[in-house]
C-alpha positions in Angstrom: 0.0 0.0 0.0 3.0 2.5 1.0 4.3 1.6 -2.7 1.0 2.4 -4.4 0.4 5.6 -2.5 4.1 6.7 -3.0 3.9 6.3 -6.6 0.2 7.8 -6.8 2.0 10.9 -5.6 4.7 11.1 -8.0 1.9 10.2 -10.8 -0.8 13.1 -9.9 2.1 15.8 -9.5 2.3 18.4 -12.1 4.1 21.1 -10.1 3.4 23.6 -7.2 2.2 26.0 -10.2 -1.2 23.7 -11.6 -1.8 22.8 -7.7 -5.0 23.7 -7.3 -5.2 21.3 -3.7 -3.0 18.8 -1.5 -4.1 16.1 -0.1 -3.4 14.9 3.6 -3.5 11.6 4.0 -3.5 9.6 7.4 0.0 8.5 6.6 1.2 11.7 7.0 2.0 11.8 3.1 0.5 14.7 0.6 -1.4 14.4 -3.3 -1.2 17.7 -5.2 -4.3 18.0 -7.5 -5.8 20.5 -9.7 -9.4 19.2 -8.7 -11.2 16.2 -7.2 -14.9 14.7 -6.7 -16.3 12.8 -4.0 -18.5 9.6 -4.7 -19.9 7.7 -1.9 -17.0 6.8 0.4 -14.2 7.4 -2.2 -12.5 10.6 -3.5 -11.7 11.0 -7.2 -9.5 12.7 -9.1 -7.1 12.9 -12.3 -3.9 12.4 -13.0 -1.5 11.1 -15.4 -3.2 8.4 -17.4 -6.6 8.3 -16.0 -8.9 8.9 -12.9 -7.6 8.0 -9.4 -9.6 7.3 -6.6 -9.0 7.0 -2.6 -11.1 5.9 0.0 -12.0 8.7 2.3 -10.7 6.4 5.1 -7.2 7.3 4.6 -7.6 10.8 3.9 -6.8 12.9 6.8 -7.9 16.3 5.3 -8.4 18.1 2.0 -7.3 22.0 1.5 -6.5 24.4 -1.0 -2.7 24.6 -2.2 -2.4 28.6 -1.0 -3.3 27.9 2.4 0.0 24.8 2.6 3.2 26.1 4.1 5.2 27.0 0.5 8.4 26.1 2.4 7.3 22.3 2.3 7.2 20.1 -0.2 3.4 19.9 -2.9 3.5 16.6 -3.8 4.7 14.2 -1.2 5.9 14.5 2.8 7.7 11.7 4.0 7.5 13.0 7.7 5.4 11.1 9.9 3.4 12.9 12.8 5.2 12.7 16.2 3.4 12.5 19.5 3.8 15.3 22.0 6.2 14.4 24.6 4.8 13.6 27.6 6.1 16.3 30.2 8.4 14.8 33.2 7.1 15.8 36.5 9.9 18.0 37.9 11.6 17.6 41.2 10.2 19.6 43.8 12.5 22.5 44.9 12.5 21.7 48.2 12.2 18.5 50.1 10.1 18.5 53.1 12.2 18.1 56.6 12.5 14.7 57.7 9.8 13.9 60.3 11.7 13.8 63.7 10.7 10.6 65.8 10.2 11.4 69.8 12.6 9.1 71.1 11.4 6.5 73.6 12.2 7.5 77.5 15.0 5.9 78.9 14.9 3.3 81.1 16.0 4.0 84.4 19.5 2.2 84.7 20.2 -0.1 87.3 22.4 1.1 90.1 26.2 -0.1 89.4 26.9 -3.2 91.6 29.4 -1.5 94.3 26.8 0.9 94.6 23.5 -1.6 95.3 26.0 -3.9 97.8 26.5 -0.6 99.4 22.4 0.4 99.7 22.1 -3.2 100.6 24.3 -3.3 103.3 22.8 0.1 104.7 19.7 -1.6 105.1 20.8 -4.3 106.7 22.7 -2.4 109.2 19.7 -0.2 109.9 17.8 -3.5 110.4 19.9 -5.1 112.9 20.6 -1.9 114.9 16.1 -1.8 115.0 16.2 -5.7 116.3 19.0 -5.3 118.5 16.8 -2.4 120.6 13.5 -4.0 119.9 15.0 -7.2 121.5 16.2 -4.8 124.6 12.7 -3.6 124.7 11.4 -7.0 125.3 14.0 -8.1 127.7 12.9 -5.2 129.7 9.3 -5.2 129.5 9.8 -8.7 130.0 11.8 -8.1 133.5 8.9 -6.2 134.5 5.8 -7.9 134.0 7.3 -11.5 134.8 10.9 -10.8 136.4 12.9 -12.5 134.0 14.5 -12.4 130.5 13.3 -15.7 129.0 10.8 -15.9 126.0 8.7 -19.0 127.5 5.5 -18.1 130.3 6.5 -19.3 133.6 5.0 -19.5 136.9 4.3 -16.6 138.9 6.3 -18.1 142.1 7.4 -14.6 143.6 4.9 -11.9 144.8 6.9 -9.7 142.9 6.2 -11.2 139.7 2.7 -11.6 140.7 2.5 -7.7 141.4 4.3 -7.2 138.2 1.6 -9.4 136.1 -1.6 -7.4 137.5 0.7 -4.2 136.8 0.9 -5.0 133.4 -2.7 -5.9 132.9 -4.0 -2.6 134.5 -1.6 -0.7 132.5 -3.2 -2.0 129.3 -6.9 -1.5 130.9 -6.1 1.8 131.4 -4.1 2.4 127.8 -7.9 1.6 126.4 -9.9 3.8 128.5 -7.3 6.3 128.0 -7.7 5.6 124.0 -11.8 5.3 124.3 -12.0 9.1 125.3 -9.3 10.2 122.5 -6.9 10.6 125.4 -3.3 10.3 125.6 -1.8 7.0 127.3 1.5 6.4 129.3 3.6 9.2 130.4 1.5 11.8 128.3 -1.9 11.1 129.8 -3.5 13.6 132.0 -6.8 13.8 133.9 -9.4 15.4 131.7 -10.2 18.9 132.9 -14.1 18.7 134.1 -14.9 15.5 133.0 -17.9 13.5 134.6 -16.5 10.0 134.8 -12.6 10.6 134.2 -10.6 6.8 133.5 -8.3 6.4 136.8 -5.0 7.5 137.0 -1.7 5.4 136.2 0.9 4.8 138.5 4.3 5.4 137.6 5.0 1.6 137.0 2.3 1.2 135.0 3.4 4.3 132.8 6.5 2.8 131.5 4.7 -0.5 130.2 2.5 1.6 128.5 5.4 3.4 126.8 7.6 0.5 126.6 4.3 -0.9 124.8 4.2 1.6 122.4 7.8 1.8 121.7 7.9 -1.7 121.1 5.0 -1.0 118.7 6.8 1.9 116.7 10.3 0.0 116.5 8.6 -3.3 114.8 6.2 -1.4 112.6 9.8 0.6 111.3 11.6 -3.0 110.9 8.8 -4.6 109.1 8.7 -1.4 107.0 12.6 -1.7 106.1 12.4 -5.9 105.0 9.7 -5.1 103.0 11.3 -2.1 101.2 14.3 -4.9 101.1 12.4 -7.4 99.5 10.7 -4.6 96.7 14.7 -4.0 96.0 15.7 -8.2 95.9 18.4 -7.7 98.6 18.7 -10.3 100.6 16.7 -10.6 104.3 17.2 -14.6 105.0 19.9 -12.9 107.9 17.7 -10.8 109.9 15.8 -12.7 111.9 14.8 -12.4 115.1 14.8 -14.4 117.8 
């Protein structure tokens, strides 16, 4: 076909002076002609040696010869029609900042060795200093209430350990009446000013079980207090017991 149109263009051409129209076919090539007729889907015209016809199909468009670019050449173009190039999306002047990741908080870092054998060795110190005067306490309030030191009950076999038994029962009576009326007990209690039905007084002996009572009281609560503060920090307590 690219044969047969090729030489139906140098066949039709009689120069750019008898050009009366060109021709533009699909192809991209062009007919000179001085005229031409259309008949159904085919277009008709004459050139050397007879009447030519071209279907309308492969025609791309049909002007006058005044109206081509003179610069280019009447009968044929051999240039094919090329496609617009696609433009290339252009690099952005500027790149946004890279996003800037919070980083996690820090662990807190374990203590250095010498450092947690020293806390652990100041805790066991303050706990054995606490059970060596708790264990005073009781060897004292012990000597009071039942005249000796030892940890198992005995017999009452003196009057003086007799007296100091009901001693030490009063002085607890009186630590919750005391208590019941939002009083201070032991050495700090005082008869309430006015009062109806005050609680009895102590007497000095039974004071100082009521504040060996509570001291007793204040010096365990602070060693149970320390173990378990040991025992949160995995230092050893198997050591600190007490008898």
């Amino acid at each position: 076909m690219t044969f047969v149109l090729g030489f139906l263009c140098l066949l039709v051409w009689q120069g750019p002076a008898e050009a009366q129209y060109v021709m533009i076919l699909k192809n991209g090539r062009a007919i000179t002609v001085q005229s031409y007729r259309e008949e159904g889907s085919m277009v008709k015209f004459f050139g050397l040696g007879g009447e030519i016809s071209i279907s309308k199909d492969q025609i791309q468009t049909i002007r006058r010869a005044d109206e081509t670019d003179r610069n280019s050449p009447t009968s044929f173009s051999t240039d094919q029609v090329r496609p617009t190039p696609t433009p290339q999306p252009s690099e952005p002047t500027s790149k946004p900042a890279d996003m800037k990741l919070t980083p996690p908080a820090p662990k807190p870092a374990e203590p250095p060795a010498d450092k947690r054998a020293e806390e652990e060795k100041a805790y066991q110190h303050k706990v054995k200093e606490l059970t060596t005067t708790l264990r005073q306490l009781r060897e004292q309030y012990a000597v009071l209430t039942r005249g000796n030191t030892g940890s198992e009950p005995q017999l009452f076999t003196t009057e003086e350990a007799f007296k100091g038994h009901q001693d030490d029962l009063l002085s607890r009576l009186r630590d919750a009446q005391y208590r019941a009326q939002g009083l201070a007990t032991g050495s700090a209690s005082q008869s309430p000013p006015f009062a109806l039905d005050p609680p009895p007084a102590y007497t000095e002996k039974q004071k100082v079980l009521s504040d060996l009572r509570s001291r007793i009281s204040e010096i365990e609560s602070q060693r149970e207090k320390l173990i378990e503060e040991m025992k949160a920090k995995n230092f050893d307590t198997g050591s600190l017991f007490l008898d």
